[in-house]
N, C-alpha and C positions, 0 to 999 in steps of 0.2 A: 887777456880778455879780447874776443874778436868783438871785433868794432867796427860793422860798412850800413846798417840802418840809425844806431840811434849813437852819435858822435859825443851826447852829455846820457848823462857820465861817463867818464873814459875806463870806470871800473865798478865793480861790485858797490852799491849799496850798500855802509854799513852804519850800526848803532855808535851814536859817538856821545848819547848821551844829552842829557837836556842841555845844559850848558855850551853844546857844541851851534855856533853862527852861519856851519855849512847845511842850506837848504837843503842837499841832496844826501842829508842822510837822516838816518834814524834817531828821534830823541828818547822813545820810549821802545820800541820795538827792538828786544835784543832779545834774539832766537833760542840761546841755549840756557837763558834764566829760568831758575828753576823759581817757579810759582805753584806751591803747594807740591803736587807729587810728582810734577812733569814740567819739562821745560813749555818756555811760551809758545815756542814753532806749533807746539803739538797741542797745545788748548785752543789754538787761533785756526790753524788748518788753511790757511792764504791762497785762495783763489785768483786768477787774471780771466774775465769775462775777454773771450777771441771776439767776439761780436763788436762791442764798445772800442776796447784798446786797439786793434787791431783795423776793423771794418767800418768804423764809424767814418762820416765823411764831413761833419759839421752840419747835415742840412738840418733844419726845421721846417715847420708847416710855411711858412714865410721866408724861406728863404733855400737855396743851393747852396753846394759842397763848401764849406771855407778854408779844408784840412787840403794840403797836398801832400799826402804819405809819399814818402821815394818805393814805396813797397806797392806804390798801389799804380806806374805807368805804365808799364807794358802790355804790349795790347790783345796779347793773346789770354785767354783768361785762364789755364794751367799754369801758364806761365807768371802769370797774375797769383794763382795761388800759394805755388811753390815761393813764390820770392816774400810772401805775404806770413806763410809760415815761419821761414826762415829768420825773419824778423821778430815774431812770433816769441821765438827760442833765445835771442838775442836779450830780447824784453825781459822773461823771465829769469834769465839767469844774472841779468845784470841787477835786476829786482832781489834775488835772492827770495823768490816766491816759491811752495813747494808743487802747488798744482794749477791748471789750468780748466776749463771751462769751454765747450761750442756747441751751437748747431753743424747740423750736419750741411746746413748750407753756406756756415760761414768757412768752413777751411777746406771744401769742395766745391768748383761754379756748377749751377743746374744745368745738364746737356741739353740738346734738341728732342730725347728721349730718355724715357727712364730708364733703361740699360746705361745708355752713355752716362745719367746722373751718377749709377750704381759706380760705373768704371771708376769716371772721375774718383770717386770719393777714396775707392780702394787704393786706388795709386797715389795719395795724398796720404791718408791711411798711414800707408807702407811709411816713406817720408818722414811722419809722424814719430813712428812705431820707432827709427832710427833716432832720432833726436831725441827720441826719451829717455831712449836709452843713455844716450853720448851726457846728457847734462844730468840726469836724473831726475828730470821734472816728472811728475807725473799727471795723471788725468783723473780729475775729480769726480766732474759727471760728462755725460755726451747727452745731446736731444737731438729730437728732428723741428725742423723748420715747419710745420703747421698751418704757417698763415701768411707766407708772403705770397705767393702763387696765385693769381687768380683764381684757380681750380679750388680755394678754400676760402673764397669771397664770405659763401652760407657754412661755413665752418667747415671739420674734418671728422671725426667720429657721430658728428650730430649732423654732418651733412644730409638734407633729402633724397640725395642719388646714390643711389649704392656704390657705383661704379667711384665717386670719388673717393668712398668710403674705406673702399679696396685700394685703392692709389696711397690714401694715409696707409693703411694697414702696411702696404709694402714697403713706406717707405721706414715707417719706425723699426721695423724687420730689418732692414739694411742699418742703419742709427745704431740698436742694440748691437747687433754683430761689428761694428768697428766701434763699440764702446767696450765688448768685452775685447779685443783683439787688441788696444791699446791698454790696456788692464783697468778701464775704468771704475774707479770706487760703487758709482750710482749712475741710476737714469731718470731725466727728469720729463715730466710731461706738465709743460705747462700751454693748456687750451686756450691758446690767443684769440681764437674764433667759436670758441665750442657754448654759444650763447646765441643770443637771439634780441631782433629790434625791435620786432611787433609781434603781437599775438597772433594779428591779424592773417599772419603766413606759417603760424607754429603752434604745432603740437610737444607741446613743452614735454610731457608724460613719454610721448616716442623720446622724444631728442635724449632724455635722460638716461630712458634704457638703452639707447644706440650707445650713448658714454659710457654705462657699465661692462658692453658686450664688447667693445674697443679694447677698455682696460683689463676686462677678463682674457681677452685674447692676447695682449700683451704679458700678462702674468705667466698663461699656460705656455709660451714662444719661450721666455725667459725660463721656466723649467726644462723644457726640452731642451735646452741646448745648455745647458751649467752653468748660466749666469749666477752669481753669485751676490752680485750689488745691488743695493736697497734701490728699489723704485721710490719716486719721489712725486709729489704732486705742489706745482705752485700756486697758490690762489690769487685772484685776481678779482676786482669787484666788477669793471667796465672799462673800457679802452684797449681793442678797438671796438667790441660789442661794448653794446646798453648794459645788458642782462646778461653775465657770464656764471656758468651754473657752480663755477670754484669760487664763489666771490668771496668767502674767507677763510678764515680757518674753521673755524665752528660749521659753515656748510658744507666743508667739504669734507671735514669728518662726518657728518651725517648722511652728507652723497657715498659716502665708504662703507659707513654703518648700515642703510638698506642696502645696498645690495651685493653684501659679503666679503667685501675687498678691506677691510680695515686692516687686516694683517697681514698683507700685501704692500702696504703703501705707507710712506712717512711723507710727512711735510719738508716741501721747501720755503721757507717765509720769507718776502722780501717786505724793507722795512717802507719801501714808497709806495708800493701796492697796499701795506693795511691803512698809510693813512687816505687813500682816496678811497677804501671801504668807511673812512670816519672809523677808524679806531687808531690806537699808540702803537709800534712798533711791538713794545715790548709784550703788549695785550695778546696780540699776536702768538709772540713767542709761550707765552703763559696758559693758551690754551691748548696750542699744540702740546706740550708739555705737560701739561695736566693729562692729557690722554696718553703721555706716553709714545707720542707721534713726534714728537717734533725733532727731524730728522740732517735741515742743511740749511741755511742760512742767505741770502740773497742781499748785502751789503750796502745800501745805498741810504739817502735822502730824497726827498720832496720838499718842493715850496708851497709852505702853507697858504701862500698869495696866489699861486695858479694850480689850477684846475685840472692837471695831468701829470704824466709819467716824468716826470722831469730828471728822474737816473744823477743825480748829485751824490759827489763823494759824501761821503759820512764824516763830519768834522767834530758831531757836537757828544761833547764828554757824556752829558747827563745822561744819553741815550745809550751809549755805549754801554756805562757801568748800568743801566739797568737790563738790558740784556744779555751781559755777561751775569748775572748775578742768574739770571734762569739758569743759563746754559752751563755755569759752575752748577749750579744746585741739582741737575740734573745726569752729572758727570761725564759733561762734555758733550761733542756731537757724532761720536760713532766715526762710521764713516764718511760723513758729510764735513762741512766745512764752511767757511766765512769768504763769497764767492762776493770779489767787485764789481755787481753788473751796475756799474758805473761809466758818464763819461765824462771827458771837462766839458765845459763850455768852451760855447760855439766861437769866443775870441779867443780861446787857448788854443792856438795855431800851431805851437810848434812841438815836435816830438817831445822835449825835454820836460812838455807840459805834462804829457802821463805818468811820467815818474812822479815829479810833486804833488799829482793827486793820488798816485795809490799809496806814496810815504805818507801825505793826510791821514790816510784813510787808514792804514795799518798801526801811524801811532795813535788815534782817536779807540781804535779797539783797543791796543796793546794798554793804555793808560786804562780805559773802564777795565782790562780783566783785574790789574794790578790793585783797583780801587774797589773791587766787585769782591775781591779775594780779601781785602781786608776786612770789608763790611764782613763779609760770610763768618771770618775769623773771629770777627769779634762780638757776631751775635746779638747786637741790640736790635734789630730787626727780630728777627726771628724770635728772640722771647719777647718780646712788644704782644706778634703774632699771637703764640702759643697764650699770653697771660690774655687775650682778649677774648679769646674761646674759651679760654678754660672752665666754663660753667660746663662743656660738654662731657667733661672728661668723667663728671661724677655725678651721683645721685641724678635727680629727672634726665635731665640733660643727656647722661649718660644712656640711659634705657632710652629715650628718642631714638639715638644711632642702631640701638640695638635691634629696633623693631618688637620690643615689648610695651608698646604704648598705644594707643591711638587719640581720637578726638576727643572721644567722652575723659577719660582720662585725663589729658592736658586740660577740659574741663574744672573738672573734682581739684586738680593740682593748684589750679589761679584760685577757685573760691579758695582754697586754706593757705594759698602763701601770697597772695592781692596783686597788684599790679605794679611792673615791674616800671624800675628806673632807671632809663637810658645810661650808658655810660658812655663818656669821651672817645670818639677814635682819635684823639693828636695829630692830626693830618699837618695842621702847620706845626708843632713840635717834631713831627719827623722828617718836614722839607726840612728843615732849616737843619736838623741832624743829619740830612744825606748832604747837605753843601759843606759840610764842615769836612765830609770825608772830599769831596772834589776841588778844594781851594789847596 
């Protein structure tokens, strides 16, 4: 194993088992365990976020860099980036992860000109394209960078100047073409700015159809040239805009549903964006899913104490196996996957620190599928479910569904069979039944 970025671990990452006292490895995540019809590698699908793991530098709103990557001194910024990929590849293989995750501005620096952006990126690209090869890693999804730029202060597709509008358009142009050129699975758009702070300056009704003509023009770019990978959209309620028009899943299938793009577009969920929408991770996942959208997965935590993006590993079981139990139920994620946009915290200084949060994070999922897949096996959920509906299935109930009913009807139905008597949902009969599967 080459070894000149990251000195722990001196080799592969592996599964040794719960029993095993070595922090650096796997207690639940073993790759080739055959869970139900496929091994685990392939129900989890194990993303490394290039952004976080790689470009993160510790700062917060209060504070400067406290990371000193060896990857990250050299002062030329190609040379910056090559040495940053490099490491990149290092990370991954000694992870035993099978895909990776960037913007187009993290594993390319933005030139003096957008040419020089374009070069950069292709000649990192290239780079890329080589490494993939050499380890096997491959590339999950690719985006463009959106909203660090000034030039997308007032967003990018919902921008008021055309002209920037055009600058986005070109650049996710570039984005798609070296996401298919690394063989990327999917493309993700996720509109960090594509929202709005005051009314006072926005025409909400434009801004929206400028998002659908973006998105359309992105779709029809992706048929012209063979893209072949699911576009993805991730939703977001606020941060850095107030009012961001993806704010969850439920709106942004409805942003899809007017204006034609539903079948076009799957979701990306991240689980710390739905809860600063105020919903559950899992809610989340259950609506996308319900539509039949729900397409890639964004891995993380929030602290229900603060107020924003906070990007924490994912540790806690209960969450895990309740979105694994979607994502089994709806047999798996396609092409998509279980992506760490994750990062440590700002006192986890040293390289060795990213390893034991993506090991965190990989056995907090691997244990919920293990736990997700027995629940599913053994069905007491699900006929819970089915017996609490079951008035539907038959007689009145039945014709409801069917559309052979209406008001007056349901009417006539209550005077001769009276008024009905609630029945129990078991809510706390069923917590205490899902702890018994997690203990």
């Amino acid at each position: 194993m080459k070894t000149k970025f990251f000195p722990e671990p001196e080799s592969t990452v592996k599964f040794e088992g719960k029993g095993s006292k070595n922090p650096l490895s796997f207690k639940y995540y073993n790759p080739t365990q055959i869970v139900g019809d496929k091994p685990m590698a392939e129900h989890l699908r194990f993303s490394v976020a290039y952004w976080h793991t790689l470009k993160a530098d510790g700062t917060d709103m209060f504070g400067g860099p406290s990371y000193d990557r060896p990857w990250n001194r050299r002062t030329n910024p190609m040379d910056r980036a090559k040495d940053t990929l490099e490491a990149a590849f290092e990370f991954f293989t000694k992870l035993g992860v099978p895909y990776y995750c960037f913007h187009d501005r993290d594993i390319a620096p933005e030139g003096a000109t957008f040419s020089e952006s374009v070069k950069n990126l292709q000649e990192i690209a290239a780079m890329a394209r080589d490494l993939q090869q050499a380890t096997g890693v491959k590339l999950l999804w690719g985006t463009a960078n959106l909203f660090g730029h000034r030039m997308y202060t007032q967003g990018a597709g919902t921008n008021p100047d055309a002209h920037v509008f055009a600058h986005a358009a070109a650049q996710v142009k570039n984005a798609i073409d070296v996401t298919l050129a690394l063989g990327g699975e999917n493309y993700v758009f996720w509109g960090g700015r594509e929202g709005y702070e005051t009314l006072l300056n926005t025409d909400l009704k434009r801004e929206q159809e400028q998002l659908a003509r973006f998105l359309r023009m992105a779709v029809d770019y992706k048929k012209s040239i063979g893209f072949k990978g699911q576009f993805l959209i991730e939703p977001k309620p606020c941060e850095p805009m107030k009012h961001q028009y993806d704010s969850d899943a439920a709106a942004t299938l409805s942003f899809l549903r007017a204006y034609d793009l539903f079948d076009e577009f799957k979701l990306n969920i991240e689980a710390n964006h739905a809860t600063l929408a105020g919903h559950t991770f899992e809610h989340e996942l259950a609506v996308a899913s319900a539509a039949g959208r729900l397409g890639s997965v964004d891995a993380n935590r929030g602290d229900l104490l603060l107020g924003w993006d906070t990007d924490q590993f994912p540790t806690d079981i209960y969450s895990t196996t309740l979105a694994m139990m979607i994502i089994l139920k709806q047999n798996g994620l396609g092409s998509g996957g279980l992506n760490f946009d994750a990062k440590p915290r700002r006192a986890s200084t040293e390289t060795v620190d990213l390893f034991h949060a993506h090991i965190g994070g990989m056995d907090a999922f691997a244990r919920g599928l293990l736990i997700a897949h027995k629940i599913i096996e053994d069905g007491v959920f699900d006929q819970f479910i089915a017996n609490r509906y079951r008035s539907y299935s038959h007689g009145f109930g039945k014709a409801i569904l069917a559309g052979e009913v209406g008001f007056a009807d349901a009417e006539r139905w209550i005077l001769e069979n009276g008024t009905p008597t609630p029945g129990s949902g078991r809510q706390e009969m069923l917590e205490n039944l899902l702890n018994e599967y997690l203990i």
